[in-house]
C-alpha positions in Angstrom: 7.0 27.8 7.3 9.1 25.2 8.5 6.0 23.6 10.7 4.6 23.4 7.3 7.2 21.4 5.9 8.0 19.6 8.6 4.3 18.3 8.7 4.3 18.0 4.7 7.1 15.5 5.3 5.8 13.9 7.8 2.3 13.7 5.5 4.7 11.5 2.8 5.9 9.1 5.4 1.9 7.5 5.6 1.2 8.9 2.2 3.7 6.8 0.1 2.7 3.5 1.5 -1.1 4.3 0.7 -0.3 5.2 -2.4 1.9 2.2 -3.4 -0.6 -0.3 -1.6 -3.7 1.6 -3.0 -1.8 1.0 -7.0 -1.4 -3.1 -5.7 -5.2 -2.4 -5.3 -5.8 -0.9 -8.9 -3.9 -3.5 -10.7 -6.0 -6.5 -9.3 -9.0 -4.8 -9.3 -8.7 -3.6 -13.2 -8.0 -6.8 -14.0 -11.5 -7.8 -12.4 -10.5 -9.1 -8.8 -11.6 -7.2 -5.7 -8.9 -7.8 -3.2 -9.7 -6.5 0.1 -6.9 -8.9 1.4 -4.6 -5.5 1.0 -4.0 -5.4 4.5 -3.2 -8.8 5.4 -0.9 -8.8 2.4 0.8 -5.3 4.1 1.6 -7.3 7.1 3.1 -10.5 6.1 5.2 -8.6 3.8 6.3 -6.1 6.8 6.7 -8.9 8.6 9.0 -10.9 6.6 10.4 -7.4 5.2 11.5 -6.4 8.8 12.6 -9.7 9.6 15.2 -9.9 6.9 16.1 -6.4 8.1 16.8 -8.0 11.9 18.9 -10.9 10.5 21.5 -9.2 7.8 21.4 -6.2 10.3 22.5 -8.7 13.1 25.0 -10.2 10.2 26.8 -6.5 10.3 24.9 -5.2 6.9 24.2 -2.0 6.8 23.4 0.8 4.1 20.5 2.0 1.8 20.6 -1.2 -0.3 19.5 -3.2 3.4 16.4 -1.1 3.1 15.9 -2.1 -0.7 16.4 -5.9 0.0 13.9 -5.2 3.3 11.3 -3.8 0.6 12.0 -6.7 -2.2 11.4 -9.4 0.5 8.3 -8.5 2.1 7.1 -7.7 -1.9 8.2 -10.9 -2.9 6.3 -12.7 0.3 2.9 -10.6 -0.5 3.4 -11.8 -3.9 3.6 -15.3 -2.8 0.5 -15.1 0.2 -1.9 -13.4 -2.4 -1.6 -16.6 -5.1 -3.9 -18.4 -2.2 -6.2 -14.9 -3.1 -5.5 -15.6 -6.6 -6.2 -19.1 -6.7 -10.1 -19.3 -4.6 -10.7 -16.2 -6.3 -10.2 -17.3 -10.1 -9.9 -21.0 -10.3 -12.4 -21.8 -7.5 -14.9 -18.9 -8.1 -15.1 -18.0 -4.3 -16.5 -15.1 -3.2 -13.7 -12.6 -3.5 -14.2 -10.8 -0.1 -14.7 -13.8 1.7 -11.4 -15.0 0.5 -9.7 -11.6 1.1 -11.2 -11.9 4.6 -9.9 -15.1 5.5 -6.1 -13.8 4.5 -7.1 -10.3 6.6 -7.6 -12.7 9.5 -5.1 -15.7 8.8 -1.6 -13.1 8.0 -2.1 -11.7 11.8 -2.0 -14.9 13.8 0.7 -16.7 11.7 2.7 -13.2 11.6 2.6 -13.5 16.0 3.1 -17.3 15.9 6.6 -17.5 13.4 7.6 -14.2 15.2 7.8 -15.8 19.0 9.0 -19.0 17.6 11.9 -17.4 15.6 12.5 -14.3 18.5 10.6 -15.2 21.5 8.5 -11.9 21.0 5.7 -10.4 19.1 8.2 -7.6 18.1 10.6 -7.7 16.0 13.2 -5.0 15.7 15.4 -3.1 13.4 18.1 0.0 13.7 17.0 2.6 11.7 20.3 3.6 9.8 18.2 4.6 6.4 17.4 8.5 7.5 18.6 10.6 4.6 19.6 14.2 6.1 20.2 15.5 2.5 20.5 14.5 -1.4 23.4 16.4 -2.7 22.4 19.7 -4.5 18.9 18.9 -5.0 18.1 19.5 -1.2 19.2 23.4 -2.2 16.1 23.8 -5.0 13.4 25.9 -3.5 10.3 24.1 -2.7 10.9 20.6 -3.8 14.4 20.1 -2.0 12.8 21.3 1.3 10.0 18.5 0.8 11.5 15.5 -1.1 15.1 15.6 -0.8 15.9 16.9 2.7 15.1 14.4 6.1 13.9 12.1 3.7 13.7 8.1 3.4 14.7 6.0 0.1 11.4 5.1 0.4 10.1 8.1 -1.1 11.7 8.2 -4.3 10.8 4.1 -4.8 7.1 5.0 -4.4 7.0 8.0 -6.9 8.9 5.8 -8.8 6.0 2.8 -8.8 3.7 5.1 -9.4 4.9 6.5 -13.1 5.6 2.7 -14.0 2.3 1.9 -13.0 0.7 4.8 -15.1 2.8 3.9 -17.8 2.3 0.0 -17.8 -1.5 0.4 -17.1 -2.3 2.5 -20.4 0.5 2.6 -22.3 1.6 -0.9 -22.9 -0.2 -4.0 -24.2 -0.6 -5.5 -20.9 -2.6 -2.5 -19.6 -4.9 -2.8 -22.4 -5.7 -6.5 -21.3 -5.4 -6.0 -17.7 -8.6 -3.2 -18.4 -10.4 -4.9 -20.9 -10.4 -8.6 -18.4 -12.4 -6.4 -15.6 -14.4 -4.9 -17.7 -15.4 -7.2 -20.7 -13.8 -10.6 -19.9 -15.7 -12.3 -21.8 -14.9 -10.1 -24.8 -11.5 -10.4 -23.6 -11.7 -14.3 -24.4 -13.3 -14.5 -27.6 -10.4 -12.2 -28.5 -7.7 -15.2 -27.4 -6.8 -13.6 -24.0 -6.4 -15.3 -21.3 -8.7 -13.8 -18.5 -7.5 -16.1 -15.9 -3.6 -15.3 -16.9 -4.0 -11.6 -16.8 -6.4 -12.0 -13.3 -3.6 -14.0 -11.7 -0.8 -11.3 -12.8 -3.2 -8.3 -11.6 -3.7 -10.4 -7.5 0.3 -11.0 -7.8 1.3 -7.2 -8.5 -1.5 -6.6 -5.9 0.2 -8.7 -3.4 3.8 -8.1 -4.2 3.0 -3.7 -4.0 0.9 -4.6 -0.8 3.6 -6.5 0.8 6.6 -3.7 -0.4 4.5 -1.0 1.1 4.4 -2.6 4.6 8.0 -2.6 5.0 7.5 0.9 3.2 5.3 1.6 6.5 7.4 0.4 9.3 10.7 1.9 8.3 10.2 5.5 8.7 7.6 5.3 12.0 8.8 2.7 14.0 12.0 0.9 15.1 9.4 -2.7 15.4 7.3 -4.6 13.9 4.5 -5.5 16.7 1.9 -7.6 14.4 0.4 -4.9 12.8 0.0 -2.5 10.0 -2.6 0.2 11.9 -5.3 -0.6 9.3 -3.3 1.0 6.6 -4.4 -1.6 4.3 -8.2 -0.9 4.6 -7.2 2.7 4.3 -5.5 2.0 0.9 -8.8 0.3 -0.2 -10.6 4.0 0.8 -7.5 5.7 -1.5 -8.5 3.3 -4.0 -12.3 4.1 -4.2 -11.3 7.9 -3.9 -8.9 7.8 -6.4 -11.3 6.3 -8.8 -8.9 3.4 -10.1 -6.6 5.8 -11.8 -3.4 6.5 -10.7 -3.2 10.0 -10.7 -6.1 10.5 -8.6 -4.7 7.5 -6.1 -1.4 10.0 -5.5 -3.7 12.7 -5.0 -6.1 10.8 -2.7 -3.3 9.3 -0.9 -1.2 12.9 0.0 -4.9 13.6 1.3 -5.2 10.9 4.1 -1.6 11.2 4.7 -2.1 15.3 5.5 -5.2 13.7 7.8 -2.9 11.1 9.6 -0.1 13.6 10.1 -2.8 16.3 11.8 -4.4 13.8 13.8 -0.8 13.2 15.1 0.9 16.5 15.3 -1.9 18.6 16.3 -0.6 19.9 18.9 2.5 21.8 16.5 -0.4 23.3 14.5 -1.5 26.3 16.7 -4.9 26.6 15.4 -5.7 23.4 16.6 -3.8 23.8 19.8 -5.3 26.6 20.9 -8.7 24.6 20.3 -7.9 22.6 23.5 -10.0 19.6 22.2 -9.3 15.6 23.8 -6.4 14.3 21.8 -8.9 11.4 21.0 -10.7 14.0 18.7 -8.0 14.4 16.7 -7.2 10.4 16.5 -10.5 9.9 15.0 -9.7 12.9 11.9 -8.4 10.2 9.5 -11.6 8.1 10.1 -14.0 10.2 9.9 -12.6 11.8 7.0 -12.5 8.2 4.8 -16.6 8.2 5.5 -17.3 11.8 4.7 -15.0 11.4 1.5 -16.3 8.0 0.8 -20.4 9.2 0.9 -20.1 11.5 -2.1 -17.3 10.0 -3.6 -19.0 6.0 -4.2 -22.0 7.7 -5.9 -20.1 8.6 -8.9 -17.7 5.2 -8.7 -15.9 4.2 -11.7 -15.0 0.8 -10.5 -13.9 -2.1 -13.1 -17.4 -3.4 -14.4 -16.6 -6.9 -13.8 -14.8 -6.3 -10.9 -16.0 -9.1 -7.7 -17.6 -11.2 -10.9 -15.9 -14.8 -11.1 -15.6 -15.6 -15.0 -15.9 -19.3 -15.6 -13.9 -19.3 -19.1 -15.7 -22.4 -20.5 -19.0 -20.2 -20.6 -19.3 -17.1 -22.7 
């Protein structure tokens, strides 16, 4: 039993940041905007998120709040990297993928170039002083404590947070209705006075401020660096995204699902089963992977993507 929750632990660590980056996905694509730039966004805003985190820690900071003000600043710089998305995407009706390609390839370099010119190394570390051992008396309540709220990170609780405000501003608030109704019907949309190209801006800029959030959200708990990547986690949030179906609930589901895969293809060796298997530990590497296709070839048949999602909308035509 306590392999089990030690793994299911574990499985929240790379589930929460698919998750959160995976609901940056939904809100940009609903509002009729395919960002694939997800994992570019992840890693400027780990980047910059870490950063921040090496400076105040070197300033003598320390406590939860450093993680929190880690998180805000690599949102607030994925917020600020996907405008250029934004921008080619809605006012210069480029191809969408090309443009989230271009970031996917562009976030990388400048990440390794600012990183040896401000440290004189790719990496860029951090102490890791946010490890929670226990929350109070909740740690005690069968079950749940054991998973969420023993050896636990902030983190946690700030993704399951994201994810009820998403639900809750995506279809019960008069933003969500627009946000839905721009990727499906913009041009219904505008003849009702919204502005498609308003709401399409505010879906890339919640894209890219989650995206960048959940790269810091990545690095904390499995690293004590940032070495100029984000493991493909990003293109993994996009295959959360498709599985989930656009909707939140399913994207929390989907996401606790590759995370479980990540955690085997890491820990397999703790899992006797699969010890006792004997099988190359590159076998195992490839689980996650091979799940996303398997998962993705019966799952894109029946895909309930934004209708107008990847579709520029010129707003003087209708």
């Amino acid at each position: 039993m306590d392999t089990l929750y030690f793994l299911l632990r574990l499985s929240l660590f790379s589930a929460i940041p698919l998750m959160v980056v995976a609901l940056g996905g939904m809100f940009s694509e609903k509002s009729g905007v395919v960002n694939i730039a997800l994992e570019g966004l992840m890693l400027i805003g780990a980047f910059t998120g870490i950063y921040a985190l090496n400076l105040m820690q070197k300033a003598g900071m320390s406590g939860q709040m450093l993680y929190i003000y880690a998180m805000l600043v690599g949102g607030v710089m994925g917020l600020i990297f996907s405008l250029l998305h934004a921008y080619a995407s809605v006012n210069m009706k480029a191809n969408q993928v090309i443009s989230g390609t271009a970031l996917n390839l562009f976030t990388p370099a400048l990440a390794i170039f600012l990183a040896r010119m401000w440290t004189g190394t790719q990496q860029v570390n951090f102490n890791d002083m946010f490890f929670i051992q226990k929350v109070g008396f909740l740690a005690n309540i069968p079950v749940i404590g054991d998973l969420f709220f023993q050896k636990a990170y902030i983190s946690t609780y700030v993704g399951i947070l994201i994810l009820i405000i998403s639900y809750y501003v995506l279809y019960k608030t008069k933003f969500g209705l627009r946000l839905r109704s721009c990727g499906e019907h913009p041009q219904a949309a505008d003849a009702a006075g919204i502005s498609v190209y308003k709401i399409r801006y505010a879906g890339v800029m919640i894209s890219g401020f989650l995206a960048g959030l959940g790269g810091v959200i990545l690095i904390v708990p499995t690293t004590t660096n940032f070495n100029a990547t984000v493991s493909g986690f990003g293109f993994l949030a996009l295959a959360v995204l498709i599985f989930g179906q656009w909707k939140p609930k399913r994207i929390m589901l989907a996401a606790l699902f590759f995370g479980l895969m990540r955690v085997i293809s890491n820990s397999y060796s703790l899992i006797d089963v699969l010890a006792k298997l004997k099988l190359p530990g590159e076998f195992y590497s490839i689980i996650p992977y091979v799940a996303t296709l398997v998962v993705l070839a019966f799952v894109s048949k029946k895909s309930a993507a934004p209708l107008a999602a990847g579709t520029p909308y010129d707003q003087g035509k209708r």
